[in-house]
C-alpha positions as a printed NumPy array, in Angstrom:
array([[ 35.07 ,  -9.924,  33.032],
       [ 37.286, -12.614,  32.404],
       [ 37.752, -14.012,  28.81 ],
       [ 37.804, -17.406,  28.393],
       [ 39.9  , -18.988,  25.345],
       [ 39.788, -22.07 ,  23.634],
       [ 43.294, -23.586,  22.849],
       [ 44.13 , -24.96 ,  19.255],
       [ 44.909, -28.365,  21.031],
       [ 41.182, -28.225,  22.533],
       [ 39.797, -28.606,  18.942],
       [ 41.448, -31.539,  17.587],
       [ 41.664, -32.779,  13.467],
       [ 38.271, -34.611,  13.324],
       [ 36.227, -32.586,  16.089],
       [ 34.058, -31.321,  13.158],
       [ 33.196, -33.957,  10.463],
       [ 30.787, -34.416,   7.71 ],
       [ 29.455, -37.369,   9.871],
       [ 28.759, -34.902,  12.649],
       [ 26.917, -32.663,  10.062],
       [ 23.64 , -34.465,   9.088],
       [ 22.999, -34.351,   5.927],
       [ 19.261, -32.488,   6.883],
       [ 21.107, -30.077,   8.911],
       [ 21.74 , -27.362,   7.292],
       [ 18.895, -26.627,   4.615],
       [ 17.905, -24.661,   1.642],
       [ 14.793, -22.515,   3.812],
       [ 17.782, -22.029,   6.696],
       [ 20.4  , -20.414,   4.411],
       [ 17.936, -18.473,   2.254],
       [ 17.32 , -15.179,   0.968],
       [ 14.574, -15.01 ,   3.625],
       [ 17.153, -14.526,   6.315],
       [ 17.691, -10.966,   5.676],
       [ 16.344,  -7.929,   6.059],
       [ 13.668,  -6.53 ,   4.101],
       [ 13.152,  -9.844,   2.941],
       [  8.969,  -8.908,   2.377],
       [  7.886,  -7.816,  -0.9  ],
       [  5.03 ,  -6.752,   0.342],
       [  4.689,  -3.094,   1.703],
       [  2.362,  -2.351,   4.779],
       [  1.564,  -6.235,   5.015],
       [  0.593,  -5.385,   8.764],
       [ -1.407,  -3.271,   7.958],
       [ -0.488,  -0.627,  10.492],
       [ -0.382,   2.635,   8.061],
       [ -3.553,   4.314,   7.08 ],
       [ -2.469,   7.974,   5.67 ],
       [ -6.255,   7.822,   4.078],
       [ -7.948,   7.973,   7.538],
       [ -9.545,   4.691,   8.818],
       [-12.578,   3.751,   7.571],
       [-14.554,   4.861,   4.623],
       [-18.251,   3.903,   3.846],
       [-20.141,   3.095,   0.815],
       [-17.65 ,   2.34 ,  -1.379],
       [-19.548,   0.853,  -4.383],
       [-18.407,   1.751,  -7.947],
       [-15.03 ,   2.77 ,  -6.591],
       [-12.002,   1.044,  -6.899],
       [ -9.453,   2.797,  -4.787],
       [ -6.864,   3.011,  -1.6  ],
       [ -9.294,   3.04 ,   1.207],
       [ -7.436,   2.815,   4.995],
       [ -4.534,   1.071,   5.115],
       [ -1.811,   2.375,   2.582],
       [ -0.673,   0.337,  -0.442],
       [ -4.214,  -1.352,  -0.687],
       [ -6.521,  -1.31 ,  -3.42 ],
       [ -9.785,  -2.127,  -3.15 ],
       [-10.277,  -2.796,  -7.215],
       [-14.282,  -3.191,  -8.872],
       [-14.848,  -4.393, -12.246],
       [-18.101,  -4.034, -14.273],
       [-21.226,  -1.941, -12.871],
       [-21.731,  -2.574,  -9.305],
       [-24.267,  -2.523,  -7.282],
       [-22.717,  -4.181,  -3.705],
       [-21.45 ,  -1.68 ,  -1.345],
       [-18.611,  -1.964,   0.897],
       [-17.753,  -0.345,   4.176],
       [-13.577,  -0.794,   4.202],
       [-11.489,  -0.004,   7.492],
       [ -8.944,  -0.462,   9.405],
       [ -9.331,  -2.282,  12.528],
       [ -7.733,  -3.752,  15.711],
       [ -9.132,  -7.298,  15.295],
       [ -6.089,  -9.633,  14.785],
       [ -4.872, -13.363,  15.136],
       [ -4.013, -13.696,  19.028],
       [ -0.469, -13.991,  20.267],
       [  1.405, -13.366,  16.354],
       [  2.541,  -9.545,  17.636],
       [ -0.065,  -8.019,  14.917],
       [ -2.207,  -4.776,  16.189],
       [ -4.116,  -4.338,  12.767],
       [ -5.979,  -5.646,   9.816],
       [ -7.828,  -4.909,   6.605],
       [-11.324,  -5.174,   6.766],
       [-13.957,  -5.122,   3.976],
       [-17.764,  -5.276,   5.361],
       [-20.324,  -5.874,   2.947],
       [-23.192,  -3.103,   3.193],
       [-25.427,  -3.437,   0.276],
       [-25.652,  -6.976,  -0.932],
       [-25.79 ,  -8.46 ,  -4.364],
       [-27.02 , -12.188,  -4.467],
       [-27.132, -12.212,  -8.558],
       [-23.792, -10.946,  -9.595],
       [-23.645,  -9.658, -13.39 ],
       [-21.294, -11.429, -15.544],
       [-18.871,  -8.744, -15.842],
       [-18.87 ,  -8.095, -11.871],
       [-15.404,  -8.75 , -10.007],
       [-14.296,  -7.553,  -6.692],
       [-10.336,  -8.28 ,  -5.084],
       [ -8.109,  -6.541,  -2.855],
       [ -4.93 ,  -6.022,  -4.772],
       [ -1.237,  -5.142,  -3.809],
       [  1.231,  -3.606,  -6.706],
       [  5.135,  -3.925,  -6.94 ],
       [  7.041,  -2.358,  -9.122],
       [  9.941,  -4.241, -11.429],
       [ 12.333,  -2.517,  -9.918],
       [ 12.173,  -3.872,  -6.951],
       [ 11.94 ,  -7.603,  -8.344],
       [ 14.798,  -8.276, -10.183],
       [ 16.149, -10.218,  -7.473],
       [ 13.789, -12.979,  -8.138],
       [ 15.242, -13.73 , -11.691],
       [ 12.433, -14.092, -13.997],
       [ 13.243, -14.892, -17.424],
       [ 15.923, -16.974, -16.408],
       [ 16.612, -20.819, -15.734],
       [ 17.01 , -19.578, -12.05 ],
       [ 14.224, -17.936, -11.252],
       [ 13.469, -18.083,  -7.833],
       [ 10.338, -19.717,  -6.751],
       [  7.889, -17.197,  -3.833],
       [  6.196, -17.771,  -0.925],
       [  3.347, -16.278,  -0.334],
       [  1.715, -16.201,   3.269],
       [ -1.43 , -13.895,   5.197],
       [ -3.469, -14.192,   8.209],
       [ -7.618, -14.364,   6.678],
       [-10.439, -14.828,   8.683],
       [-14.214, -14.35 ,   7.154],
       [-17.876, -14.837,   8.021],
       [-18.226, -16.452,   4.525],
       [-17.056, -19.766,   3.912],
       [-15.674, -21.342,   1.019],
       [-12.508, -21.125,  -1.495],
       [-10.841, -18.411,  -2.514],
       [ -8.83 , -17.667,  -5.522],
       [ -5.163, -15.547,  -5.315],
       [ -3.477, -14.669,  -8.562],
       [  0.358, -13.16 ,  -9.425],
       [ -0.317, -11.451, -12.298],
       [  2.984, -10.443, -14.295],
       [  1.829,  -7.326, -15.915],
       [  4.899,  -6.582, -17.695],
       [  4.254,  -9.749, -19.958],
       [  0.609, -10.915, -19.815],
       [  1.016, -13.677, -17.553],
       [ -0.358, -15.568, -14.659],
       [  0.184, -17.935, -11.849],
       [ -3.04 , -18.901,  -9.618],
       [ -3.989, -20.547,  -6.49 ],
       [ -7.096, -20.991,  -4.349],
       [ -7.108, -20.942,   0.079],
       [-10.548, -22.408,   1.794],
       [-12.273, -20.7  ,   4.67 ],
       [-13.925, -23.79 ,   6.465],
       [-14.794, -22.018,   9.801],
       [-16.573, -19.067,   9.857],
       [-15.401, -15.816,  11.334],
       [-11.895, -17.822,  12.515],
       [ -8.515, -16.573,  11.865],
       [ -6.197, -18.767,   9.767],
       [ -2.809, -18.442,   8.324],
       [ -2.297, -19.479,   5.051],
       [  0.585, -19.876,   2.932],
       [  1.146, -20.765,  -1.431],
       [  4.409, -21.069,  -2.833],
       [  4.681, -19.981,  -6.828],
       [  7.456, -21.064,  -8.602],
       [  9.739, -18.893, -10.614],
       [  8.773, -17.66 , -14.435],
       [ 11.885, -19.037, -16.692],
       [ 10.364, -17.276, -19.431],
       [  9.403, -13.88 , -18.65 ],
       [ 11.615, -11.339, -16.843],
       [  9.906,  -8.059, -15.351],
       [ 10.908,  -4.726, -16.6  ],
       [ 13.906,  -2.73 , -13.983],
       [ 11.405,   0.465, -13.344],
       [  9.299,   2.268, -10.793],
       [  5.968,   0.789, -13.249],
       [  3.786,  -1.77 , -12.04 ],
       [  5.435,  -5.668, -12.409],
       [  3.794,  -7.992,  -9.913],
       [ -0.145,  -7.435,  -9.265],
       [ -0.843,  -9.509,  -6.559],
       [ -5.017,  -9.811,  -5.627],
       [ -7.04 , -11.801,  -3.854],
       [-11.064, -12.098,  -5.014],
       [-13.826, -11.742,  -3.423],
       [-16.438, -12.043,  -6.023],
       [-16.497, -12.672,  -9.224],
       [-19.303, -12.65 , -12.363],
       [-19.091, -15.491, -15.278],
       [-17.061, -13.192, -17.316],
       [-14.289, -14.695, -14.992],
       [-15.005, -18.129, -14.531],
       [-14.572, -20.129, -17.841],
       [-10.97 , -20.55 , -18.649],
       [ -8.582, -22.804, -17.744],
       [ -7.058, -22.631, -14.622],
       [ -3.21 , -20.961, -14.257],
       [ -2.226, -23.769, -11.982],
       [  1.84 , -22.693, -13.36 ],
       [  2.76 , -19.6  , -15.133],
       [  0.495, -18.946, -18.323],
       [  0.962, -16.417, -20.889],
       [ -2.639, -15.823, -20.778],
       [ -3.965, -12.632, -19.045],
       [ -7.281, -13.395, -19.863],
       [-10.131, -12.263, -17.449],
       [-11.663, -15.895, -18.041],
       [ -9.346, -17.579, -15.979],
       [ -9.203, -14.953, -13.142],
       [-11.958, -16.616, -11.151],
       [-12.399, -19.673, -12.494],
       [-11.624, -21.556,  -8.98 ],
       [-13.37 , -19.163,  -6.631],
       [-16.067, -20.508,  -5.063],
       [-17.767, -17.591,  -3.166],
       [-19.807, -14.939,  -3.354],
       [-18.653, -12.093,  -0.814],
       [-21.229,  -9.647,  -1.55 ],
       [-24.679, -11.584,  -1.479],
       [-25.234, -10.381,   2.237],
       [-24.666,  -7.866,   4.773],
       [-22.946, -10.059,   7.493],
       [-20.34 , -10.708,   5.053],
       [-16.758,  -9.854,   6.701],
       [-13.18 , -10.459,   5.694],
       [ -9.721,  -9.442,   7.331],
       [ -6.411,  -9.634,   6.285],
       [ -3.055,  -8.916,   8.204],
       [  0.211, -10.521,   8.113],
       [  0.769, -10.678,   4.671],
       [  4.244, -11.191,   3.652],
       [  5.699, -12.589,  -0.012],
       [  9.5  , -13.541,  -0.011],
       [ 12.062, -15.807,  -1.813],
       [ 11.856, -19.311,  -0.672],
       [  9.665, -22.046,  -0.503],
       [  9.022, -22.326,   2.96 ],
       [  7.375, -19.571,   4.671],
       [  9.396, -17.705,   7.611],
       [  7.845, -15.985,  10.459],
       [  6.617, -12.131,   9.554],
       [  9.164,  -9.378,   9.151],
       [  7.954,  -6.306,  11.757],
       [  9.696,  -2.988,  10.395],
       [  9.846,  -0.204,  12.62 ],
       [  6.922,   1.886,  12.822],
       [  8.938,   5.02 ,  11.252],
       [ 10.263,   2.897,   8.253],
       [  6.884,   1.611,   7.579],
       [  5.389,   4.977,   7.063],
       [  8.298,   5.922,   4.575],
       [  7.933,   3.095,   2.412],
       [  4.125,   4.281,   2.21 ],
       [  4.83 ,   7.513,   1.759],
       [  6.414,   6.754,  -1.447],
       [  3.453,   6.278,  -2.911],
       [  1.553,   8.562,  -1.139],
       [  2.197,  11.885,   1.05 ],
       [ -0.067,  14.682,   2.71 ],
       [ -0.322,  17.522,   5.1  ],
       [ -2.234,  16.596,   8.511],
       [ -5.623,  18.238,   9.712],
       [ -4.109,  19.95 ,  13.162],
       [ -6.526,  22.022,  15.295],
       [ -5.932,  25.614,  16.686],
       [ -7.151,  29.22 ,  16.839],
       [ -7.009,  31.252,  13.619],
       [ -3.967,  33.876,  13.707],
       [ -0.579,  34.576,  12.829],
       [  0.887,  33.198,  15.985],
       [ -0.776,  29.541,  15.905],
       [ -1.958,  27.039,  13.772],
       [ -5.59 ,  27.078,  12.196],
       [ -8.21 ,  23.786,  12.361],
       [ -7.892,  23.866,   8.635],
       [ -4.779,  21.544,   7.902],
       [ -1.224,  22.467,   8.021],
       [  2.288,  22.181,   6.133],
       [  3.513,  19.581,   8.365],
       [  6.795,  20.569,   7.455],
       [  6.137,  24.052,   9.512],
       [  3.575,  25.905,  10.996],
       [  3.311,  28.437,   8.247],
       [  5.177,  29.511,   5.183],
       [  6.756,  32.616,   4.072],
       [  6.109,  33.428,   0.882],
       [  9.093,  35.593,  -1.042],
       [  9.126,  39.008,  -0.518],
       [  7.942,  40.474,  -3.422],
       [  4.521,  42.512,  -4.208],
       [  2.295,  40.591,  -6.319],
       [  3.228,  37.454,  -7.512],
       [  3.974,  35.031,  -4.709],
       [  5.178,  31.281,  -4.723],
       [  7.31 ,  28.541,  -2.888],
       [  8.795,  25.506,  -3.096],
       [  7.202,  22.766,  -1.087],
       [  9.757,  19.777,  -0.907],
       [  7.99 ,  16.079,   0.137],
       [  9.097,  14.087,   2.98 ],
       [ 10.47 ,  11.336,   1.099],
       [ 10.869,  10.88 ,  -2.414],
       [  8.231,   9.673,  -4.409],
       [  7.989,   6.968,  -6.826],
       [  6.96 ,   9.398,  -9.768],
       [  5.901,  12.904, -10.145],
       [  2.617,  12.869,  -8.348],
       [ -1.207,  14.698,  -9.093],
       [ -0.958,  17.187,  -6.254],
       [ -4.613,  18.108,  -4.974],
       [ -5.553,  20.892,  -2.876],
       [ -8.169,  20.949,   0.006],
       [-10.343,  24.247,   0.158],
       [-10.499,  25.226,   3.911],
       [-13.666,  25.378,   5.593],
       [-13.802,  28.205,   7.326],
       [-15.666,  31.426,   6.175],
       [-13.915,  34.38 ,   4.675],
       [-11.439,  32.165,   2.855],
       [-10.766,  33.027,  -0.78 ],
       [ -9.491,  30.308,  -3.14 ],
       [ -7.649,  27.128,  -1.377],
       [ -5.853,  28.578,   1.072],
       [ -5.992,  31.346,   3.51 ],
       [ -3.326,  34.299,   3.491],
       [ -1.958,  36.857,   5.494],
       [  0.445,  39.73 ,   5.056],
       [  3.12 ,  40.673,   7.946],
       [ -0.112,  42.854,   9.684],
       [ -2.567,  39.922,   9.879],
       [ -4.536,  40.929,   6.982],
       [ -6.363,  38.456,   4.904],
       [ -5.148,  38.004,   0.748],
       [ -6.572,  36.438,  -1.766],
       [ -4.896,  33.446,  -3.585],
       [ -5.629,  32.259,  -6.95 ],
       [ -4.361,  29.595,  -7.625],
       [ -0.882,  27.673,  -7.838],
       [  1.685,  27.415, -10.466],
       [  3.217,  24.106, -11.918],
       [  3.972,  20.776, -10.443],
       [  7.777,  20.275,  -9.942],
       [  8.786,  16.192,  -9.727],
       [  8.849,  13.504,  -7.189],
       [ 10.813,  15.958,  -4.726],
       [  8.402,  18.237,  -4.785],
       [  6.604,  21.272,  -6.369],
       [  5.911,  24.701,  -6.124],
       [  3.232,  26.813,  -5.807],
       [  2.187,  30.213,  -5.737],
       [ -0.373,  33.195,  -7.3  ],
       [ -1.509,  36.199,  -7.229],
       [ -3.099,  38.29 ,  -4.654],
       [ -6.342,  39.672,  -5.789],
       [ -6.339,  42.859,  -3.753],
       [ -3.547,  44.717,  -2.507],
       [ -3.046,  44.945,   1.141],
       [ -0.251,  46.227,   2.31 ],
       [  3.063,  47.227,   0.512],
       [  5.629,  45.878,  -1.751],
       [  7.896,  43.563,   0.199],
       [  5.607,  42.314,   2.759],
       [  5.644,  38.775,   3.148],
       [  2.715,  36.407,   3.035],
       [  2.257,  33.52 ,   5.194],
       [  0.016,  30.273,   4.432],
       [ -2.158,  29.452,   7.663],
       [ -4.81 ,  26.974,   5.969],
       [ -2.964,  24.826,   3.474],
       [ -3.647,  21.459,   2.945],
       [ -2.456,  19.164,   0.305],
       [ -2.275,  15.472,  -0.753],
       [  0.596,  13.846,  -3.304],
       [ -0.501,  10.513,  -4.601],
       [  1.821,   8.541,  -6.748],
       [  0.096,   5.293,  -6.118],
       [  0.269,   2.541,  -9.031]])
């Protein structure tokens, strides 16, 4: 392929000039931060992870992750409207998304109690916001933007908390035709006066309500940054009431928060480094079906690191070392899943080198965010000293969420 060169005599003295440059051309939102990668603050803003499974019913009383990772459904004050939340495939046409967040209210509540609040809420740690400045004079200002669509009309309050200092920056969206995706994007300005702590804790609480009681609805409303926490001003601009009936839908997708002030078009990760991100936060063994034996894998849930585990050849005492996929944000609560099927002694189900059945009683300490170990004794003796002991029916779930 021939090359084709430009000679210095082909660009002459004044070929560029500032006159040639408009003075519009080249722009703040065009040379931003939001031009590189990563750019999104937001983890799993397409909503295309769900570790949890994807759907879970009658949620009432339980703030929680339900379906998609990173995603907390969060309650306040007794409740009495229940919530089916899922995952689904219903998404704005033609923006490249294939899934959203979807709460569907199941049990209404027309007369919320004063102390009543319902929001979906994202959490970021510090450590990954000291790029944006705060408690400096050059705090950068955050755009905010999300795909919503609802069967319930009406405005809708958002609110960056900053729960390293108390403080809180709001701003309200309106639904004005029913069951009709929308995009919507809020810009908040940079907080000169409050910087977030450089740690894997909680800095940035980012929710948008649903519901709210009067509890949250007489303050004064955090049009800037105010260093006022108070639950009086959480919902003092929302409008709606998303649990006083059973049609009530709402979906979310798209949602992305980054450093500018004009928002740029969403920022797809691969599918791979999606599910690492999440897995930070949380990590478990898959449910993978087979026959019951030493030579395949049972229907009750699997290391997914290997088929089975070898336990150290000693008589007795056993243990191992289970390392997770990715590290996690902090040392997790590890919980174990009792198998289902019958004959099974303890949480997991055990065999020696001849295909006879141990007991197991228990597990020993947790190790860190790489991992931990586990291990116990076996309650009756089959077999001989130095046999090992493989794990067919193990399943186990790290959560390190904030």
């Amino acid at each position: 392929m021939a090359v084709t060169t430009i000679p210095t005599a082909g660009i002459t003295d004044d070929a560029v000039s500032t006159a040639k440059i408009a003075d519009d051309a080249v722009t703040t939102a065009k040379t931003s931060y939001s031009a590189f990668p990563f750019r999104n603050l937001i983890i799993n803003g397409d909503m295309s992870i769900a570790q949890r499974g994807t759907s879970t019913t009658g949620v009432t009383n339980a703030s929680g992750y339900y379906a998609c990772d990173r995603w907390l459904f969060a309650e306040e004050g007794f409740q009495t409207p229940a919530f089916t939340i899922s995952q689904t495939t219903d998404v704005p046409s033609g923006q490249g998304f294939v899934n959203s967040f979807k709460i569907d209210c199941t049990t209404a509540d027309t007369s919320l109690s004063a102390d009543n609040l319902g929001a979906i809420q994202q959490r970021i740690e510090g450590q990954n916001l000291q790029h944006l400045k705060f408690g400096t004079s050059s705090a950068e200002s955050t755009t905010l933007s999300f795909w919503v669509k609802s069967t319930k009309t009406g405005t809708y309050q958002v609110n960056m908390r900053n729960q390293d200092n108390a403080s809180m920056f709001s701003q309200t969206y309106t639904i004005s035709s029913s069951d009709t995706w929308q995009k919507v994007t809020m810009t908040f300005t940079g907080d000169t006066g409050n910087a977030f702590s450089n740690d894997n804790g909680e800095s940035i609480r980012l929710e948008w309500l649903l519901y709210v009681g009067t509890n949250y609805t007489s303050g004064t409303f955090a049009s800037t940054w105010s260093d006022n926490l108070n639950n009086s001003a959480r919902g003092v601009n929302h409008g709606v009431n998303f649990a006083d009936s059973t049609s009530n839908e709402w979906y979310i997708t798209g949602v992305q928060l980054e450093v500018c002030t004009t928002a740029s078009d969403f920022e797809f990760l691969p599918h791979d480094v999606n599910m690492q991100r999440c897995m930070r936060y949380l990590q478990h063994t898959p449910f993978i079906t087979g026959a019951n034996s030493m030579t395949a894998p049972t229907n009750e849930g699997i290391e997914i690191m290997g088929a089975r585990h070898k336990f150290a050849d000693v008589h007795g005492f056993r243990s191992q070392t289970i390392t997770h996929y990715v590290p996690m944000r902090t040392q997790p609560t590890i919980t174990f899943y009792n198998p289902a099927n019958s004959g099974t002694t303890g949480q997991f189900r055990l065999y020696d080198k001849d295909g006879n059945t141990q007991n197991f009683s228990g597990f020993t300490q947790l190790w860190d965010r790489y991992g931990f170990n586990m291990g116990g004794y076996t309650g009756v003796s089959v077999g001989t000293a130095g046999d090992t002991v493989w794990i067919l029916g193990m399943h186990w779930k790290a959560d390190a969420e904030l």
